[in-house]
SEZA-959782 format. One record per residue (C-alpha): residue in one letter; x, y, z. Coordinates in steps of 0.05 Angstrom, whole numbers, plus 5000, padded with zeros to 4 digits. Layout:
<atoms>
AXYZ...
</atoms>
This chain:
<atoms>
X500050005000X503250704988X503251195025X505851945028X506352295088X507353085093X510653385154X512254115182X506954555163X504855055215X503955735226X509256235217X510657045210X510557295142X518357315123X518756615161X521155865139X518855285143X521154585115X516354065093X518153405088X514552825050X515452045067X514351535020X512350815034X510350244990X513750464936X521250474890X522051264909X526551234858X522151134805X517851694818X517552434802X515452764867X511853364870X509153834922X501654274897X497754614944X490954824959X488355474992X480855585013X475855714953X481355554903X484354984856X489554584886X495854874841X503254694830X508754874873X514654514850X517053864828X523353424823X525952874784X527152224798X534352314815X533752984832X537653264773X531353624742X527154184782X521454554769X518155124811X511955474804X513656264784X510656454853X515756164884X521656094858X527156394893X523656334958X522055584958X526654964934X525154244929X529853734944X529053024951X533252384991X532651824958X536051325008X530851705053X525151575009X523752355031X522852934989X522953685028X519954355011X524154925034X520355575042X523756075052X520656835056X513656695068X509057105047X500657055074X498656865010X502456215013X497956015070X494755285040X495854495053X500554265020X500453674987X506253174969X505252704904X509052164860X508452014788X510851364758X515551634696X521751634662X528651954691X528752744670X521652814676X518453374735X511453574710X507154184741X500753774716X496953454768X493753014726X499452674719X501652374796X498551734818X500251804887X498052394940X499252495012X493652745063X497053525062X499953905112X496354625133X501755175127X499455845158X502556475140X501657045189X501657815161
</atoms>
């Protein structure tokens, strides 16, 4: 059975950091993409960055790049969300998912990962 797992949300000060992390289980990490989306009240659950399956390929959602940075441990069978500079509109759950695919791939479409974790509520304070 696989399972994701999202840790390390919480509530923080604007300008703040947090670190999410993301546990696999029941699963060859190492075959997946993993990505992180996330999902704020009255909206649709949108990208946030992605990583490939051996971490040489990232992707990052405009809004955040340069504040946030995925990374991923494969011996870990973790992948982390660094945010960095938080800003209240990146208050959401955040949501850790894997996609079954080929080597360089790290897709922003949703539609694409098999796999997604319960989400973690990250609140950003103004």
């Amino acid at each position: 059975q696989v399972q994701l797992v999202e840790s390390g949300g919480g509530l923080v000060q604007a300008g703040g950091s947090l670190r999410l992390s993301c546990e696999a289980s029941g699963l060859t990490v190492s075959s997946f993409a993993m990505g992180w989306f996330r999902q704020a009240p009255g909206k649709e659950r949108e990208f946030v960055a992605a990583i490939s399956r051996t971490g040489g390929i990232r992707n990052h959602a405009d809004s955040v790049k340069g504040r946030f940075y995925i990374t991923r441990d494969n011996s870990k069978k973790t992948v982390y969300l660094q945010m960095n500079s938080l800003k209240p509109e990146d208050t959401a759950v955040y949501y850790c998912a894997a996609e079954f695919t080929n080597p360089w791939y790290a897709t922003s479409l949703k539609d694409e990962y098999e796999y997604w974790g319960q989400g973690t509520q990250v609140t950003v304070s103004s």
